[in-house]
C-alpha positions, 0 to 999 in steps of 0.5 A: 218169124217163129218156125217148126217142123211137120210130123210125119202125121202132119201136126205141127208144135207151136213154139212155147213163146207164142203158146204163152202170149197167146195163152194156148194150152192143151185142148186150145182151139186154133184157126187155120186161114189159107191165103195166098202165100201159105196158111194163118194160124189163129186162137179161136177165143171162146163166145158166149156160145160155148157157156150154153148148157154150163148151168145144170138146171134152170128153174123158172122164175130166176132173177136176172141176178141169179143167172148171172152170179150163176153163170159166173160161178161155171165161168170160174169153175171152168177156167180154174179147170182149164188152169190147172191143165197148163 
């Protein structure tokens, strides 16, 4: 069991190791579950709900392909970002 200190404004530092397995860096959502005995800290992975609104402008007529190659353009374009931050 890993453990860590509370700051006098309440936050707390997850240690590196779990950072790391879990892939949480800075602006990384977790969960917080109250249960019976304490509190469950969780990763909040992303949905395709947060890729709404990633592409600049939708055109009618797009072929399926074409949202799609878009779309993963902004998928790579976001994780490289969020890369770079870690």
């Amino acid at each position: 069991m890993k453990t860590s200190r509370l700051t006098v404004k309440g936050q707390v530092t997850l240690p590196q190791e779990l950072r790391r397995r879990f892939s949480l860096g800075p602006g990384s959502q977790v969960a917080l579950e109250e249960e019976a005995d304490g509190i469950k800290v969780r990763p909040v992975r992303e949905t395709i709900l947060n890729w709404a609104g990633s592409l600049r402008s939708l055109q009618a007529g797009l072929s399926d392909a074409e949202i799609r190659r878009r779309v993963k353009k902004a998928v790579a374009a976001r994780t490289a970002r969020k890369l770079a931050h870690d």
